[in-house]
C-alpha positions, 0 to 999 in steps of 0.5 A, a space after each residue: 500500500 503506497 502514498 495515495 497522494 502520489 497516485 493522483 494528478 496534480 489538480 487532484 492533489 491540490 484539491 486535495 491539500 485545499 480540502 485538508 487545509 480548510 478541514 483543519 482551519 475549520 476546527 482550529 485557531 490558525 494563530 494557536 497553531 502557528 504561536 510557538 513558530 512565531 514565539 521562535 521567530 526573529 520578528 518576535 520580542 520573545 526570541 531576542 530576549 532569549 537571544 540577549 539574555 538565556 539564563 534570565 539573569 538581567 534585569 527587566 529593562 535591560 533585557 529588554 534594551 539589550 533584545 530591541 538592539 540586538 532586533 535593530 541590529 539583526 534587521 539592519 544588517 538584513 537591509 543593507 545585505 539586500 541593499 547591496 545586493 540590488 545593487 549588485 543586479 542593478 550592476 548586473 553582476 551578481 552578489 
């Protein structure tokens, strides 16, 4: 007995994953099934005060100072990579 999935076309596998998805939306909270994967997500506050702080030895403002610049680094740093790589397309070399 193999995986049913592969034996359909492609149309039929994507009904398929439509019907799924919406089964599982009808039951769920989509933002309860997705919390711990935010909570780990650099766009998170969570994850940089795990990041600045594992332990939890700093105190409450600091933490939280420490976890916003390490966030503006991160996403600074992330800016200027895509920035710099615009450029390199707009050069047309590659990066």
């Amino acid at each position: 007995m193999g995986n049913y999935l592969l034996d359909l076309e492609p149309a039929q596998r994507s009904l398929q994953a439509r019907l799924a998805a919406s089964a599982k939306h009808a039951r769920t909270d989509g933002r309860e099934a997705t919390a711990a994967a935010r909570a780990a997500s650099p766009g998170s506050d969570e994850y940089w005060i795990a990041k600045v702080d594992p332990n939890g030895e700093l105190d409450v403002k600091e933490r939280e100072k420490r976890a916003r610049n390490a966030k503006r680094e991160h996403f600074t740093r992330m800016a200027l990579r895509s920035a710099k790589a615009r450029a390199a397309r707009a050069a047309g070399g590659a990066e």
